[in-house]
C-alpha positions in Angstrom: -91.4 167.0 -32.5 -93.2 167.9 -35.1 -91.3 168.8 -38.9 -91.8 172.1 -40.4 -94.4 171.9 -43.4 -92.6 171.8 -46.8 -93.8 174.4 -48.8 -94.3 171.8 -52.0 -96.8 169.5 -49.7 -98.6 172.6 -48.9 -98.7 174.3 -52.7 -100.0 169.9 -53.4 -102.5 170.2 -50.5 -103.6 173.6 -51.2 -104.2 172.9 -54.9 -106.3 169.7 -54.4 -108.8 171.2 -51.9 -109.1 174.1 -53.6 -109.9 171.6 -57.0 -112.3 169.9 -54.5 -114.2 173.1 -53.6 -114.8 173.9 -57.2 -116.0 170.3 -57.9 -118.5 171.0 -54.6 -119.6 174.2 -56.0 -120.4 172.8 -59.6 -122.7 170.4 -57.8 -124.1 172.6 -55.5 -122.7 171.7 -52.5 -121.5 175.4 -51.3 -121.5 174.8 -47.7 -118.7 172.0 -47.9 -116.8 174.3 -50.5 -116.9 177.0 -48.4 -114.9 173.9 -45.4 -112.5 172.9 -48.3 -111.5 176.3 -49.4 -111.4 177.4 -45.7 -109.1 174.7 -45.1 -106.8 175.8 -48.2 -106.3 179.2 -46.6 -105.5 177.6 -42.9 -102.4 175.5 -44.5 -101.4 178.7 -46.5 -101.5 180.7 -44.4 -98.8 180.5 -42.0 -96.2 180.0 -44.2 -97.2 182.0 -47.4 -94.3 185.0 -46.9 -91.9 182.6 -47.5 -92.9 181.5 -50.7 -94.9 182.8 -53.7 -96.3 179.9 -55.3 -97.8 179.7 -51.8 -98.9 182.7 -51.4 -100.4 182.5 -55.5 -102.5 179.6 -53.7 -103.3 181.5 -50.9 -104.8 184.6 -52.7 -107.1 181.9 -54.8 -108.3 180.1 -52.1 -109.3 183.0 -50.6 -111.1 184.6 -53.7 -112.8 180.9 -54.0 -113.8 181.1 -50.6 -115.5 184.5 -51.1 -117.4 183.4 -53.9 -118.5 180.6 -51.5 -119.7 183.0 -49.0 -121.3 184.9 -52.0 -123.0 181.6 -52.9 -124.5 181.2 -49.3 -126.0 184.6 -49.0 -122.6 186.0 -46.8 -121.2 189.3 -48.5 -120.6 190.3 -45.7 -117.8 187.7 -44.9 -117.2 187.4 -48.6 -115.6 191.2 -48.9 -112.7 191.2 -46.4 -111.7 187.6 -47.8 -111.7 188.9 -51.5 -109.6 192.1 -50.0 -107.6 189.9 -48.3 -106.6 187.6 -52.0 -106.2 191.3 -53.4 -103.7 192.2 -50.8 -101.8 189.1 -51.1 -101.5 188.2 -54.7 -100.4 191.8 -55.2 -97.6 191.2 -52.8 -96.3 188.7 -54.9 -96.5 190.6 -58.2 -93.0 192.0 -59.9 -93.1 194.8 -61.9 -96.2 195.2 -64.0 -97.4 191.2 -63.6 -98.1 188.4 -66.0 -101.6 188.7 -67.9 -102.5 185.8 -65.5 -101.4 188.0 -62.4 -103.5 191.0 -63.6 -106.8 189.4 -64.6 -106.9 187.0 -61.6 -106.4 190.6 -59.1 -108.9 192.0 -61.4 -111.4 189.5 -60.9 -111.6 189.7 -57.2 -111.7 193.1 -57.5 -114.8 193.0 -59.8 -116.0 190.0 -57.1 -115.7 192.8 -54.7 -117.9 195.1 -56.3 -120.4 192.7 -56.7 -120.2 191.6 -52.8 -121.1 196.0 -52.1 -123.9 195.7 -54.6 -125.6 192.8 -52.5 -124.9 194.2 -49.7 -126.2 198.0 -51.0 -123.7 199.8 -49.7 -122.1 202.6 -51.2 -122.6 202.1 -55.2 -119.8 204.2 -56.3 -117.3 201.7 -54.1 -118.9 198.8 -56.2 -118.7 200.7 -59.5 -115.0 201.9 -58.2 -114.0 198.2 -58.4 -115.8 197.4 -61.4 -113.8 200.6 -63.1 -110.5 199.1 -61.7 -111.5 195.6 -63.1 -112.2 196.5 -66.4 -109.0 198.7 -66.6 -107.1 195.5 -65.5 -109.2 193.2 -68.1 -108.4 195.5 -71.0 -104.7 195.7 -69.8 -104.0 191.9 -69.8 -106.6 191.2 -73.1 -109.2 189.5 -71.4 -111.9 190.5 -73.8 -115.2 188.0 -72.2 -114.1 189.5 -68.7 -113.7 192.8 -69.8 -117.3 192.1 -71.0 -118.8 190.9 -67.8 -117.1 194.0 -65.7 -119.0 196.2 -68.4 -122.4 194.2 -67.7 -121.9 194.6 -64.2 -121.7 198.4 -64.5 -124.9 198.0 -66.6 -126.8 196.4 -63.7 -125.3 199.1 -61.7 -126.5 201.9 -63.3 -129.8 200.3 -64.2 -130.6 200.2 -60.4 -129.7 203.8 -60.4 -132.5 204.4 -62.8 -129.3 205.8 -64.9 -130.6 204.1 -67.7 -128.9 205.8 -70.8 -125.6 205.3 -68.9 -126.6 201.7 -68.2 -127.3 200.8 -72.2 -124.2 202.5 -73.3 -122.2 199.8 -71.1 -124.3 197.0 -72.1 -124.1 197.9 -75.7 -119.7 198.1 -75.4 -120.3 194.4 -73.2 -122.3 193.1 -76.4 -119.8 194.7 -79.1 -117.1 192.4 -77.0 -119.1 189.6 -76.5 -120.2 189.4 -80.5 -116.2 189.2 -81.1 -115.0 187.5 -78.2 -114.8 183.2 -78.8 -117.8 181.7 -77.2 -117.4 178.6 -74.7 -120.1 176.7 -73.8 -119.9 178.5 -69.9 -119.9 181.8 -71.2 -122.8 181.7 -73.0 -124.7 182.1 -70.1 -123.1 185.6 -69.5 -123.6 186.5 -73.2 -127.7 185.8 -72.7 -127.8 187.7 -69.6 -126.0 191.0 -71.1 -128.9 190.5 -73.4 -131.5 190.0 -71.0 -130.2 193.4 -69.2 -130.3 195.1 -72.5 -133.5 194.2 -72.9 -134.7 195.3 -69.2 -133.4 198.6 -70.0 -134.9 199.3 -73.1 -138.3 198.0 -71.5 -137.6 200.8 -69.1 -136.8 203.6 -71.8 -139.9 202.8 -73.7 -138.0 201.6 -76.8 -140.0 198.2 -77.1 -139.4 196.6 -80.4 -135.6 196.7 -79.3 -136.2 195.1 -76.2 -137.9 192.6 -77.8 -135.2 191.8 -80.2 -132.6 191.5 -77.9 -134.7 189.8 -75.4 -135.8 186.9 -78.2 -131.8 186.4 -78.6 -131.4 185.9 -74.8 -133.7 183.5 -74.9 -132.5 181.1 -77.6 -128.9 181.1 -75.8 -130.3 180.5 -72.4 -132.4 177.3 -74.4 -129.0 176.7 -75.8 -127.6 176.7 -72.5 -129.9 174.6 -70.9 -130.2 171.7 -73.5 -126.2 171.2 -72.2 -126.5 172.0 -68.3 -130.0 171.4 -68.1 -129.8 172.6 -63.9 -132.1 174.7 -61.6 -129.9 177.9 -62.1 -130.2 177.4 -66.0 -133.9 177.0 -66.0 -134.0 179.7 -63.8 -132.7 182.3 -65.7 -134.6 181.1 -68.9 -137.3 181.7 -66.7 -136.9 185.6 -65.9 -135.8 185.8 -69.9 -139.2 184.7 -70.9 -140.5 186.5 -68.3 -138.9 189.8 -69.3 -140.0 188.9 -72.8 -144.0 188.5 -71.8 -143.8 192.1 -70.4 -142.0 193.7 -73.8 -144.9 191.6 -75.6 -148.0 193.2 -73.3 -146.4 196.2 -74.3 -146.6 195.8 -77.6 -150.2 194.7 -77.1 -149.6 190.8 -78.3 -151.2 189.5 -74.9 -151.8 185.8 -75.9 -147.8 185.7 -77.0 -146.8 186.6 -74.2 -149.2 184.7 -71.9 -147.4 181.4 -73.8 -144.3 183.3 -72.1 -145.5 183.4 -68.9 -146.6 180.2 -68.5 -143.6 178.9 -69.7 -141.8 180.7 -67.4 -143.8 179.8 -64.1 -143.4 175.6 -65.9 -139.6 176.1 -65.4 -140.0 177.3 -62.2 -141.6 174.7 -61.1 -139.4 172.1 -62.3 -136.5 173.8 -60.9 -138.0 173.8 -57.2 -138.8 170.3 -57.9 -135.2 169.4 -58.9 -134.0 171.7 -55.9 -136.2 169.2 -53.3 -134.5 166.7 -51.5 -130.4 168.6 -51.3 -129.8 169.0 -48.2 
């Protein structure tokens, strides 16, 4: 006869696979994170009505396993498992919720919207949870989030071709951004609210702005790389100096931004190489 799991073995078990899948997913490795947060959720599961802290480990391992399936090319699977984390940690909330409670519900809401954009579904349920997100970022203070829900809105819009609406959000993401504290893993974000700036200026015409704020991109994402010098870093250097080479063409400086391009299509290169031989 078999004993009852103990509720403290399970919050320990849950804990350190969940710790494991994020290790997996720094290195890359997104199809076993996907098996150890997938694992997380089966030993929660069954037993996570009976206690919070369970059920707190429940509704993360499901919004890490989301962002797994995100990782693989899976929105599809990815929404009803970040709906799912939604439902649950909001089950376990008391009155209004810790800051903690509030920003971790708001970012798998905002996860959400970004799993609807990749899908294309309906863009005012992705901007609906981007809304939500944001209102939950501001509530508990969570200035660099609050920032990449406003970026997200940016894309948003810029696929709309709403592209007044979609500077005015970027420009309130880079106001928070400028004051928030910068860690070294949210630089990246910072760059690309100024890479996205810069794509819609390119589009309104207004191209000495675009270049300025696509130059600034582009010494953080050199920044960036010269610390985590991986393929996803290079890669979005690449696009910045991209993006920067077609503001230049604009502005009639073709040799500049032929120096840009190749660049760009040199870090390409070396990040397929580096991608060769993962399996």
């Amino acid at each position: 006869m078999h004993a009852k799991p103990d509720w403290q073995d399970v919050e320990r078990q849950g804990v350190s696979l969940i710790d494991k899948g994020i290790l997996l997913t720094r290195l890359g490795d997104h199809k076993e994170a996907l098996a150890s947060f997938d694992k997380a959720v089966s030993i929660c599961r069954p037993i996570f009505e009976k206690s919070d802290p369970v059920a707190l480990i429940l509704a993360q391992a499901l919004d890490n396993k989301a962002r797994a399936l995100m990782d693989l090319g899976r929105p599809a699977e990815a929404i009803p498992c970040f709906d799912e984390s939604i439902h649950v940690h909001e089950g376990i909330v008391r009155g209004e919720g810790s800051p903690r409670d509030i920003r971790e519900i708001a970012v798998s809401v905002m996860n959400k919207g970004l799993a609807l954009m990749h899908l294309n579904r309906n863009d005012d349920d992705a901007l609906a949870c981007f809304e939500q997100a944001l209102e939950g970022f501001e509530k508990c203070g969570s200035g660099s989030d609050a920032a990449r829900a406003l970026t997200n809105c940016g894309d948003l819009f810029f696929r709309q071709d709403r592209f007044e609406e979609a500077l005015a959000a970027l420009e309130k993401s880079l106001v928070l951004w400028e004051a928030a504290y910068q860690p070294d893993a949210s630089k990246s974000d910072h760059a690309y609210a100024l890479f996205s700036r810069a794509d819609v200026l390119l589009q309104l015409g207004r191209y000495q702005e675009a270049l300025d704020s696509s130059d600034r991109s582009i010494d953080i994402f050199r920044t960036v790389v010269s610390h985590a010098n991986g393929p996803g870093e290079r890669e979005d250097l690449a696009d910045s100096l991209k993006l920067h080479g077609q503001v230049l063409t604009k502005l009639g400086r073709v040799k500049e931004a032929d120096e840009c391009f190749r660049e760009a299509e040199k870090l390409r290169g070396n990040a397929s190489r580096h991608n060769e031989g993962k399996n």
